[in-house]
C-alpha positions, 0 to 999 in steps of 0.5 A: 500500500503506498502513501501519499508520502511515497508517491513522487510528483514531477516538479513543475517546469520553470517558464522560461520568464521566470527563469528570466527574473530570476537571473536578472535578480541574481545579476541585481544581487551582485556587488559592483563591478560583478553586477556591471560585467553580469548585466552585460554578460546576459545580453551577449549571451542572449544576443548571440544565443537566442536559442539559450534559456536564462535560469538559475543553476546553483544560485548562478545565472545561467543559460539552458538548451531546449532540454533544459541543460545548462550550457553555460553559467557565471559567477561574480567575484563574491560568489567565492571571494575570487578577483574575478568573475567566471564565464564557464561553460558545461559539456554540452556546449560545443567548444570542442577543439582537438583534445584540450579547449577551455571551459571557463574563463576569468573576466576582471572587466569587460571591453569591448574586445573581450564583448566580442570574443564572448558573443562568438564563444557562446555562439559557437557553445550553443550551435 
């Protein structure tokens, strides 16, 4: 006989504007320059990877395939005391090259040479 307790309920799915507050709350939550680079952040990725869904990943913003797979995630400075902010990337984006490529990468701040190496990037991670 089984319970109510027993029985698993399916969580219910996040919309996609809920994930989207989310992490824009998250980014708002940051301390300054993390806050800046973030607000930043999240309108190059969602520019150059449209297909992407924001949402939360561990307190993180982050960005989601179709599946709802994070592809690629950031974090500010404070998240761990650090110098600098982390743009990483997990095993389904598509940056494989050969055998060896980054997966994350250490921003202190954000030109524009570095805006345009990040569109591409995520770009390509979520071809």
């Amino acid at each position: 006989m089984k319970t109510e307790l027993s029985k698993k309920t399916a969580p219910k799915p996040i919309k996609k504007e809920d994930g989207e507050t989310a992490v824009l709350a998250a980014i708002a939550a940051m301390q300054e320059p993390s806050r800046a680079i973030g607000t930043r952040l999240h309108t190059i990725i969602k520019t150059n990877a449209p297909t992407l869904s924001p949402k939360l990943w561990y307190e993180m913003p982050a960005y989601a395939n179709k599946d709802g797979t994070v592809v690629c995630f950031f974090r500010g400075r404070e998240k761990f005391k650090e110098r600098y902010m982390t743009l990483g990337f997990n095993q389904e984006a598509k940056l494989d090259e050969g055998h060896m490529w980054p997966i994350a990468f250490a921003l202190t701040e954000l030109t524009a040479t570095e805006e345009t190496k990040i569109a591409a990037i995520v770009k390509k991670a979520a071809s």
